[in-house]
C-alpha positions as CSV (number, residue, x, y, z in Angstrom):
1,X,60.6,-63.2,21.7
2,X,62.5,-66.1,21.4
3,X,63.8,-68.8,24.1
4,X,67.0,-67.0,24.4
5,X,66.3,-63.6,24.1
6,X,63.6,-64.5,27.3
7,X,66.3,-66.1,28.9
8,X,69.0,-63.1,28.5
9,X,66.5,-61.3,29.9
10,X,65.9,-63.3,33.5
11,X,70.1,-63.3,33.5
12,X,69.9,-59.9,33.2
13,X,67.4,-59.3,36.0
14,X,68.7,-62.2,38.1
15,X,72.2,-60.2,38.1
16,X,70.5,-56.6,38.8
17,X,69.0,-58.3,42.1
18,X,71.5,-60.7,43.3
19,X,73.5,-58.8,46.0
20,X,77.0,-56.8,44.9
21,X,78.9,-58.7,47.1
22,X,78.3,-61.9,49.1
23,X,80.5,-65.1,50.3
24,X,79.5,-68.6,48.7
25,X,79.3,-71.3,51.2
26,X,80.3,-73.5,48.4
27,X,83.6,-72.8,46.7
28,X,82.4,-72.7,43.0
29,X,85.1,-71.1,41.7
30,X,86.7,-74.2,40.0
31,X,82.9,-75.3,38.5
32,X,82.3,-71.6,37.3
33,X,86.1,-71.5,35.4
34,X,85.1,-75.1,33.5
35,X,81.6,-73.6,32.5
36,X,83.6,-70.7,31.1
37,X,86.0,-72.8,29.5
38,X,83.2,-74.7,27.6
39,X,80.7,-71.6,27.0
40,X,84.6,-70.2,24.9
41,X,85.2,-73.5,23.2
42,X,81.1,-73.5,21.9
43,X,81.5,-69.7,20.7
44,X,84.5,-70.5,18.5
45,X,81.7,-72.1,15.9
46,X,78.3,-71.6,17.1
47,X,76.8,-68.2,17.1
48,X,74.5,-66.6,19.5
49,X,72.1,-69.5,20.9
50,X,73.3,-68.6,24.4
51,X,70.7,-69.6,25.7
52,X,70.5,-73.1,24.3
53,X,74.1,-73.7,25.4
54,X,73.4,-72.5,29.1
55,X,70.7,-74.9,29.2
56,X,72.3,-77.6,28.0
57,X,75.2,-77.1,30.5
58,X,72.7,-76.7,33.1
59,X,71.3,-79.7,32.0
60,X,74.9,-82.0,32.0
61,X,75.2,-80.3,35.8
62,X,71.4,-81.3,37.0
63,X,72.5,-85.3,35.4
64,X,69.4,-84.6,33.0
65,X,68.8,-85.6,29.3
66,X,68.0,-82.6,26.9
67,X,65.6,-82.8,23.6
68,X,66.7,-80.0,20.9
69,X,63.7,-79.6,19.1
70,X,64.4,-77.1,15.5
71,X,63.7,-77.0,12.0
72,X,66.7,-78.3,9.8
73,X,69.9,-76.1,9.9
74,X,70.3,-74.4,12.9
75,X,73.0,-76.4,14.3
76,X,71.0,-78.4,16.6
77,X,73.3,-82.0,15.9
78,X,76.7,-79.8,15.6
79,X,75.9,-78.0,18.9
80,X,75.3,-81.5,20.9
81,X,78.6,-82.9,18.9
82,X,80.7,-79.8,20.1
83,X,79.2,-79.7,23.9
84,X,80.5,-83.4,23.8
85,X,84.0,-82.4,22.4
86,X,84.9,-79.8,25.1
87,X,85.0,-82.6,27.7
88,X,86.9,-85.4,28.0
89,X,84.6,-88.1,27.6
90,X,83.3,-91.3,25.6
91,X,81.0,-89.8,22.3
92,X,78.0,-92.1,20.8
93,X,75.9,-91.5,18.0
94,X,73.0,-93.2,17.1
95,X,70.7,-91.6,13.8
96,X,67.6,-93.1,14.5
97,X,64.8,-94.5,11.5
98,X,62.2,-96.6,11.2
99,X,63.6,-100.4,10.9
100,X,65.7,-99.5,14.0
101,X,65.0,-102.4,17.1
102,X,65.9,-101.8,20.4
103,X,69.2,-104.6,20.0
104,X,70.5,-101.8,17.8
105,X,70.8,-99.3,20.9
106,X,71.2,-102.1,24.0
107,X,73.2,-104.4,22.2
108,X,72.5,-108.4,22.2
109,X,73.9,-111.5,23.2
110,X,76.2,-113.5,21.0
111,X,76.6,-117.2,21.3
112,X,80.2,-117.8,21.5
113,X,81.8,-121.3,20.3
114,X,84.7,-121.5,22.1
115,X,83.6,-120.9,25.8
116,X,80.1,-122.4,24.3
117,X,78.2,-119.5,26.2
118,X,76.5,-116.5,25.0
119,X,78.3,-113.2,25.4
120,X,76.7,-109.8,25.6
121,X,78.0,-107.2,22.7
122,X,77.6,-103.9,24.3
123,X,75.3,-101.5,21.8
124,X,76.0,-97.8,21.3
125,X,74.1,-96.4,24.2
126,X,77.5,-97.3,26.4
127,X,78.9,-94.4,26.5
128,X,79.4,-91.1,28.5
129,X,77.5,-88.9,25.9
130,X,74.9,-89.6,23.4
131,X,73.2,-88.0,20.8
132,X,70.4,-89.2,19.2
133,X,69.6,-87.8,15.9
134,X,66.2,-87.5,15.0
135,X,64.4,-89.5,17.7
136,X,61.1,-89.3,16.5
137,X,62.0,-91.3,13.3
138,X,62.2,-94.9,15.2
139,X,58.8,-96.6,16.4
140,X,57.5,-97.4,19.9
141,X,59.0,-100.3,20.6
142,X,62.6,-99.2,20.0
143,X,61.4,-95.8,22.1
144,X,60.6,-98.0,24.9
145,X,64.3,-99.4,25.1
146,X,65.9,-95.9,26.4
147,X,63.0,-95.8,28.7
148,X,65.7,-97.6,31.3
149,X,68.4,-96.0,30.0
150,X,67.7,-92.4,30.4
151,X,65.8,-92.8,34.4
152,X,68.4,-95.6,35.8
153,X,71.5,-95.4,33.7
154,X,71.6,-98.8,33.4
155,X,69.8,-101.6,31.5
156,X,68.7,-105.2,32.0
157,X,69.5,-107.8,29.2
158,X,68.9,-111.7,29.7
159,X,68.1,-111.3,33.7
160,X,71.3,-108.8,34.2
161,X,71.6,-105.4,34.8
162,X,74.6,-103.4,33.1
163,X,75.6,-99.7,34.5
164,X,76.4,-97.0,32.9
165,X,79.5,-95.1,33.3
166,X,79.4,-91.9,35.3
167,X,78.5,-89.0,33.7
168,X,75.5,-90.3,31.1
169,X,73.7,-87.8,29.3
170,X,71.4,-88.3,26.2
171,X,70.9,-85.3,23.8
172,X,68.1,-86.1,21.4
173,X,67.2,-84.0,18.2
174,X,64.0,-83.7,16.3
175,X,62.3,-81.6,13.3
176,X,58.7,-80.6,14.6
177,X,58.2,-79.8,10.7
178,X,58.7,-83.0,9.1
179,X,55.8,-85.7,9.9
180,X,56.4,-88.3,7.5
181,X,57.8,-91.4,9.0
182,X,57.9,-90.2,12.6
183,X,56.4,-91.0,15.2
184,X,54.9,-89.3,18.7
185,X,56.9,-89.5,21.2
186,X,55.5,-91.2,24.1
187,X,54.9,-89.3,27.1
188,X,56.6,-91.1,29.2
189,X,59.8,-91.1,27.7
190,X,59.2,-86.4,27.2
191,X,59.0,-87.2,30.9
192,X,62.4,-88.3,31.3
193,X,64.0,-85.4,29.4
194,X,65.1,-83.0,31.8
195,X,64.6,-80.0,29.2
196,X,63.1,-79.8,26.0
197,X,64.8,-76.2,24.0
198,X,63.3,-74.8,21.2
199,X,66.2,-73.3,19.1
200,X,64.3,-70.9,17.0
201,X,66.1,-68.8,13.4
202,X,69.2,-66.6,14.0
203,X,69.0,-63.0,13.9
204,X,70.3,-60.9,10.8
205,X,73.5,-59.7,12.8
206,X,74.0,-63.5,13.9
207,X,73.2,-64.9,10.3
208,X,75.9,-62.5,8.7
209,X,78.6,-63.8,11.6
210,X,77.5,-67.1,10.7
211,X,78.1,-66.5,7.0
212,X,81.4,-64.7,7.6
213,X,82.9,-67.3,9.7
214,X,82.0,-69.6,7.1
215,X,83.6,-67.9,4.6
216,X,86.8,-67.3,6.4
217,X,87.1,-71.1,7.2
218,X,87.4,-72.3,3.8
219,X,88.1,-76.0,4.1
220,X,89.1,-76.2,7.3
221,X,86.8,-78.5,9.7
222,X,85.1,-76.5,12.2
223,X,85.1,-79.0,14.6
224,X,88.7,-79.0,15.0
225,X,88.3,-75.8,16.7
226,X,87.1,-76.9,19.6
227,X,89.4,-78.8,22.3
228,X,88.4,-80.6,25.3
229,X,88.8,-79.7,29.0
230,X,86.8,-80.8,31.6
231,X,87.5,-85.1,32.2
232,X,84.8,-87.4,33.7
233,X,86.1,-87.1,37.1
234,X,85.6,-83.3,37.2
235,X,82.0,-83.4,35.8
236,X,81.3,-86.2,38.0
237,X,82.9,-83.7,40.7
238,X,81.1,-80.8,39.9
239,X,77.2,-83.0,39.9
240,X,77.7,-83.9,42.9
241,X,78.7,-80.2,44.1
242,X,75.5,-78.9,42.6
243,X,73.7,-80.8,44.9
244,X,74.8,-78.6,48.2
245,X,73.2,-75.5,46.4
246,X,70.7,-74.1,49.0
247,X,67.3,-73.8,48.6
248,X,65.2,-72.3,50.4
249,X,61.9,-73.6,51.8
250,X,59.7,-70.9,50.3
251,X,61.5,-71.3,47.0
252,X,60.4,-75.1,47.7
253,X,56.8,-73.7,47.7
254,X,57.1,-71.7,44.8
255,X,58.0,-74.5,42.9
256,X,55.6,-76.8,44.3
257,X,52.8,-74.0,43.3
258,X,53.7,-73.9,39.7
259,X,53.4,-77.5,39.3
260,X,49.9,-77.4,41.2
261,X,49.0,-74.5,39.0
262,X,49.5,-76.5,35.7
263,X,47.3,-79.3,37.0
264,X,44.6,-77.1,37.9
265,X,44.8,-74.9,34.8
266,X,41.8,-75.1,32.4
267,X,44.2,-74.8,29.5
268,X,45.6,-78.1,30.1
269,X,44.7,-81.5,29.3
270,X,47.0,-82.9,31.0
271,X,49.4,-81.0,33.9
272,X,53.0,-81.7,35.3
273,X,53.8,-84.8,37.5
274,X,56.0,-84.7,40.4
275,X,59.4,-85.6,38.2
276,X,58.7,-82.0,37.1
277,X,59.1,-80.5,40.5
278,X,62.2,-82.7,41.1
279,X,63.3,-81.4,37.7
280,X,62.8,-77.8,38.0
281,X,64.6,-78.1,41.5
282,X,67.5,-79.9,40.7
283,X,67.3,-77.6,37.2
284,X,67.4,-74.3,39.4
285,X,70.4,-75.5,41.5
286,X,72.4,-76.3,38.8
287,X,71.6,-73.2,37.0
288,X,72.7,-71.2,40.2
289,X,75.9,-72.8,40.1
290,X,76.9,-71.9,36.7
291,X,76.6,-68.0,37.6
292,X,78.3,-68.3,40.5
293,X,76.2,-68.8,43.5
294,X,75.4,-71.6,46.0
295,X,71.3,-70.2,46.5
296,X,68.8,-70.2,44.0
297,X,66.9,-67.4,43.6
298,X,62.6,-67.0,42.0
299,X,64.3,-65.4,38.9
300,X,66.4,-68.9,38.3
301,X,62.9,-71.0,38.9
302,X,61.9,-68.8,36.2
303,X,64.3,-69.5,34.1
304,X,64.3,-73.4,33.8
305,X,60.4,-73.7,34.2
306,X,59.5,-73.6,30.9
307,X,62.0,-75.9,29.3
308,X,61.5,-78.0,32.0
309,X,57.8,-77.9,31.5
310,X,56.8,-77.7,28.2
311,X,57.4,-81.0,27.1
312,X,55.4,-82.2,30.1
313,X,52.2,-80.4,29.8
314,X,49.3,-80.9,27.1
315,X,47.1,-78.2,26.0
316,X,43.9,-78.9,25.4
317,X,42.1,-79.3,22.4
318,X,40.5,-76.1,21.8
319,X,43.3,-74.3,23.1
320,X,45.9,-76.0,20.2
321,X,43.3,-75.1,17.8
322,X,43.6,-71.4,18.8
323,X,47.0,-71.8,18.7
324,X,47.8,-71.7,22.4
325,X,51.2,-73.0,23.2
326,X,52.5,-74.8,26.1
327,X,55.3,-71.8,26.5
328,X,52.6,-69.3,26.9
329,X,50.4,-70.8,29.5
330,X,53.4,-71.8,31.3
331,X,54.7,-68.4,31.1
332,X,51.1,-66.8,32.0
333,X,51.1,-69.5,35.6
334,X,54.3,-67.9,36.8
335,X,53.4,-64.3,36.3
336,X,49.7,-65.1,38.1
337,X,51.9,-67.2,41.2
338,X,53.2,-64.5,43.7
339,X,57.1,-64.2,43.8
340,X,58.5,-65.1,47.4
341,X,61.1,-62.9,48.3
């Protein structure tokens, strides 16, 4: 089963057993018509991957920076560069390789002649959205330059700090196929992605509609399909409405339980700091808004707890060798962990 079929599942059961009828405390009615607005725009071009797309709005919602990890081809660049033009906001792109240096993202300082002072050149990681195309292709040292970036929004050049613009969100792409010239991410920069998403091979029924719609299209650009809606101001809006999404203190538990679990867990080399719990919770809330309620329930923990995990945990040795996977023990904690109700 892949990551979207598993996660049209938990929708499904999270709708059976939220109640039939219930008053939000938030008014979410505005954030759940934008969500729908984007989720229409993406379905012009990409097909299925509902999942992906409901994570990575989850993501932009939760302020969290998303890795799309997938073999070439199955529209992990196109999918970032679409999410990007359904909202009104600034686009970078940055194709990462090996002679990149870390001046190349930040920007450097410029001497100028005629006020006979140096000037800073803003770089490409100024903007409101970026997407990083095949971030494991540039070495540590340009790595360690987002390190800022992605947990502060803001970088420091010459002594001075520079903010980022309201909303900032880095979408990052890899290809866990290819290993010549790349290089491991460190683990402390996984740690600052909020989710990492699998996106695995279409189905037959999708790949025929992918086919077809690529046949009907003839040269018309694809991208021109999509236009954008929400502005910075509403996204901005809608973050900070996430926020007020309750959460109850056993839920709070339940979290904190999984994260225990995975550093207990003889499986793992390594377990889940406490950015993961503060990832998973902001995670949940945001996904909770985007179906339209202001609680979050076990069944969106679920949900969010393995992209927001994976990434974070290492399997041991033996385990990887037996080809154990970080989605399966994750998977096998929550079903051992008693759901609060």
């Amino acid at each position: 089963m892949d990551f979207t079929e598993e996660n049209n599942e938990l929708q499904a059961s999270n709708e059976q057993e939220t109640p039939l009828s219930f008053t939000n405390r938030i008014d979410l009615t505005e954030l759940q018509e934008g969500i729908q607005q984007i989720r229409t725009e993406l379905s012009k071009v990409i097909v299925g991957q509902k999942g992906m797309i409901d994570m990575l709005i989850t993501a932009l919602l939760a302020k969290g920076h998303v890795l799309i990890e997938g073999v070439p081809g199955v529209a992990k660049t196109i999918t970032a560069k679409l999410l990007a033009k359904s909202l009104t906001v600034d686009f970078g792109r940055i194709q990462f390789t090996p002679d990149l240096m870390p001046s190349d993202i930040l920007g450097t300082s410029i001497f100028d002649m005629k006020k006979s002072e140096f000037e800073f050149k803003k770089g490409p990681v100024f903007t409101n959205m970026l997407l990083i195309d095949e971030i494991n292709r540039a070495p540590a040292k340009t790595q360690a330059a987002l390190f800022e970036v992605m947990e502060e929004r803001q970088i420091t050049m010459d002594g001075t700090k520079y903010s980022l613009e309201a909303p900032f969100m880095v979408l990052a792409t890899q290809n866990p196929i290819e290993q010549e010239g790349t290089y491991r991410l460190p683990e402390a920069q996984l740690d600052r992605f909020l989710f990492k998403i699998n996106v695995d091979y279409p189905s037959l029924e999708e790949e025929v509609e992918i086919i077809v719609r690529e046949h009907d299209l003839k040269e018309a650009n694809k991208i021109d399909k999509v236009h954008s809606f929400l502005t910075k101001e509403q996204i901005t809006k809608y973050q900070t409405l996430v926020n007020d999404v309750v959460v109850e203190p056993h839920l709070l538990k339940y979290i904190a339980e999984i994260i225990i679990n995975t550093r207990s867990n003889q499986f793992l080399y390594i377990g889940a700091s406490p950015r993961a719990s503060i990832a998973i919770l902001k995670a949940s809330k945001a996904f909770a808004a985007i179906n339209g309620r202001d609680f979050v329930t076990p069944e969106d923990i679920k949900t969010v707890a393995v992209p927001v995990l994976q990434h974070r945990i290492i399997v041991t040795p033996e385990r990887e060798m037996e080809g154990v996977t970080s989605k399966q023990i994750i998977q096998q904690i929550i079903q051992t962990i008693e759901i609060p109700r």
